[in-house]
C-alpha positions, 0 to 999 in steps of 0.5 A: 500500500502507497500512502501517496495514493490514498486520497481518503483516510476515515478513523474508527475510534477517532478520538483516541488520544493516539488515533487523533495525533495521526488524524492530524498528521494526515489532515496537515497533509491535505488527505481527506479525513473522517471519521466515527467516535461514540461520544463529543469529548475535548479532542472530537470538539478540536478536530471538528473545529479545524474542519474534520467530519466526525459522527456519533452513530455507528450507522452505515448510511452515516458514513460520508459518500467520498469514504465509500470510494473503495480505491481511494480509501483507508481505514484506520481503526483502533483495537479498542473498537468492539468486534461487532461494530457495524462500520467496521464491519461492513469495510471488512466485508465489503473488502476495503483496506482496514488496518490498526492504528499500530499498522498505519503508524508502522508504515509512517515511520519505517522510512524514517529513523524512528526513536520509540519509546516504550514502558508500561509507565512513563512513555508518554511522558517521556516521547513528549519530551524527546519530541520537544528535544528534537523538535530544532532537528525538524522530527514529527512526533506521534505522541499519547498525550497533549504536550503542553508546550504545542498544545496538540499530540502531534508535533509536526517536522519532516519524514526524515526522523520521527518520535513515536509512544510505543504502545504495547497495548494489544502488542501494538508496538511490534509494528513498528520499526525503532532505531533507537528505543527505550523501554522505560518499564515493564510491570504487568498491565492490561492482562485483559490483552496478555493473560499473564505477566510472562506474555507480556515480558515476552513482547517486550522481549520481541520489540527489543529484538526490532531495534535496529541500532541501540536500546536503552533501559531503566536500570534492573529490568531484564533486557540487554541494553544501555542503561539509565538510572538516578544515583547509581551505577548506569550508562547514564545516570543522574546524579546530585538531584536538588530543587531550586526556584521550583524545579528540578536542577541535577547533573547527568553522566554519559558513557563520554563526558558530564553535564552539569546544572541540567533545569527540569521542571516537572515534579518528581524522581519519576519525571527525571527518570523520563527525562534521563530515559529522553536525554539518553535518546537524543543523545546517541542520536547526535544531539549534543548535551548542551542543546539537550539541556536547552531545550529540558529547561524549556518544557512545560510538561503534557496535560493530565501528568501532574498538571496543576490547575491550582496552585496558590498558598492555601489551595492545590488542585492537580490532575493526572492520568495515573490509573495503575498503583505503579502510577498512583505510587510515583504521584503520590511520592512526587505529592509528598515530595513537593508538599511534606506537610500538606494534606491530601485528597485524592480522586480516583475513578478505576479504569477498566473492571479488568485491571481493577481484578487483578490490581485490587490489593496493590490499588488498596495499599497505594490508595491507603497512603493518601490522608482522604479518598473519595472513589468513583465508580470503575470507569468501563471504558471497552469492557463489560462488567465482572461479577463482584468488581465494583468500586465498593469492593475495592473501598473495603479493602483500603485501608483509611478512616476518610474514605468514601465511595462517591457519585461525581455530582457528590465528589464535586461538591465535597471536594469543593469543601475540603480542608486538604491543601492538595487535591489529586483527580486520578485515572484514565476514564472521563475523571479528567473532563470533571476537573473544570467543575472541581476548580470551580467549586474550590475557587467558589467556595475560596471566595465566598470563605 
């Protein structure tokens, strides 16, 4: 398949955060393009506003007359999308060319010279960053969050060097052609998909085996690579970590020579782990450190990863996509970390039945660590509800007296009155589209005090 042949491009599932950053690729490529979503959300309202066609009904006759061109057009769909989806069944019987979002994105890039960026955690982070690093050097950057300093998921450049977040989602990452990657961890997840946590090392294991030319690791997971690592001994490692005006200042060791005073803003040892993890990318690129370190003072971050949307004496209000208790664990570090003496509140809503089953004791134990907890009901994304998985059974296992299994209209109003300096709005489901609503209520009844 030629992409400079395909006139007409129409996405199943276009709202996805990954979806969407390829609908704008292809969009500022001048293609024709559309597509399908089951519901309005911020990046459906943006894409429609810059002129895409996009339908809420999974309906054939919904389906704009130029995609049903079979010779000129390309579907793209997400795996997320149910097997008995009447559009995309009928492209697949109808004989149209239908492929992943994974594939598409492969094809993209296997012209280029691909830095992938792989990890359970971390990799959408960490691909903004290297994105924004490599952004003088004219890369295009397929990206799994909003980057806050291009406010969009795609950062446009040329075809010659391309970013890419390497989902391992649905082994989605094996298309793909890395020449540089990294793999910034490796713990179980979406067990929906890989059944055992041995099937996941495995296609790690696998994407490790594509990269052409280096791979680098975080420190003690279990593939052979360069390594990187905070305080202790790695091919590039971090070192003398202190906090100045706000932000991180620390100092990096290379294989080849050492720079010191290195500014970072985001908060957290995690968030210097992605940076060290996009520092060392570049680097074997040929970027040399001191344009590194110029553009790591310059990032302001990517939306829904500690993003603050208070942040005054007496009130904290943050929001982040952290929906797996290694997640919940960094967050709740970085919390204790910028604010020792505060209390804290934090909103969870679960995402997915699934990952619920087979996480509880370990969303218990890093959910009990905060001072308050009010739990939303789990978040069903593609899923169907298991019996016995609910958001009460999850309550009872956590181990803190201020805790409480709420409905949002309630969770808005109580954190609206909490005595908590710090407000945390956490998981991946549609918590994050309350948090306008939650900084209302707070900066109300601030106001009225």
């Amino acid at each position: 398949m030629n992409l400079k042949e395909i006139h007409n491009i129409y996405f199943i599932g276009i709202g996805g955060i990954g979806m969407s950053a390829l609908v704008r690729y292809f969009f500022k490529n001048e293609k024709n393009v559309a597509g399908y979503d089951k519901t309005h959300s911020p990046i459906t309202t943006e894409l429609e506003r810059i002129g895409i066609a996009i339908h809420y009904s999974d309906e054939i006759n919904a389906i704009p007359k130029a995609f049903l061109d079979k010779k000129s057009t390309l579907i793209v769909y997400t795996p997320a999308i149910p097997k008995n989806h009447k559009e995309l069944t009928y492209f697949m019987e109808e004989g149209y060319t239908v492929l992943k979002r994974a594939e598409i994105l492969g094809k993209i890039t296997e012209n280029t010279f691909c830095l992938a960026v792989a990890g359970t955690h971390g990799k959408t982070t960490t691909s903004s960053i290297l994105g924004h690093i490599m952004q003088p050097l004219h890369a295009t950057a397929f990206l799994g969050g909003i980057a806050e300093n291009y406010n969009s998921n795609l950062i446009l450049g040329e075809d010659k060097v391309s970013v890419v977040e390497a989902d391992e989602y649905d082994r989605s990452f094996l298309q793909l052609s890395p020449d540089i990657a990294c793999v910034t961890s490796m713990d179980a997840d979406h067990l929906d998909i890989y059944e055992k946590h041995d099937f996941l090392l495995d296609s790690f294991r696998e994407f490790s085996n594509k990269v052409s030319q280096k791979l680098i690791v975080a420190k003690g997971l279990p593939l052979e690579g360069l390594t990187y690592a905070i305080d202790e001994e790695a091919d590039f490692v971090a070192f003398n970590l202190r906090v100045g005006n706000g932000a991180y200042l620390f100092d990096v060791r290379t294989p080849s020579e050492t720079i010191q005073d290195i500014e970072f803003s985001l908060p957290g040892r995690h968030n210097i782990m992605n940076a060290l993890a996009a520092l060392a990318m570049a680097n074997l690129y040929g970027v040399e450190l001191i344009e590194i370190k110029n553009r790591l003072k310059t990032f302001t971050g990517v939306q829904r990863r500690f993003s603050y949307k208070i942040k005054t004496e007496k009130t904290v209000l943050i929001d982040d996509y952290a929906h797996h208790p290694t997640e919940i664990k960094a967050v709740h570090n970085a919390v204790r970390e910028m604010y020792p003496n505060a209390k804290v509140l934090a909103i969870f809503q679960p995402h997915l039945y699934s990952r619920t089953k087979d996480f509880v004791d370990d969303f218990a134990i890093e959910l009990s660590k905060f001072d308050e907890l009010l739990l939303l009901d789990i978040y069903p994304a593609r899923e169907l509800p298991i019996e016995g998985v609910t958001s009460e059974w999850l309550l009872g296992k956590i181990n803190l007296e201020n805790k409480a299994l709420v409905t949002k209209e309630a969770m808005i109003e109580i954190a609206g009155k909490t005595e908590a300096k710090v407000i945390l709005m956490l998981g991946a489901g549609d918590v994050g589209l309350l948090v306008g609503d939650v900084k209302k209520e707070v900066e109300n009844n601030y106001n009225n005090v």
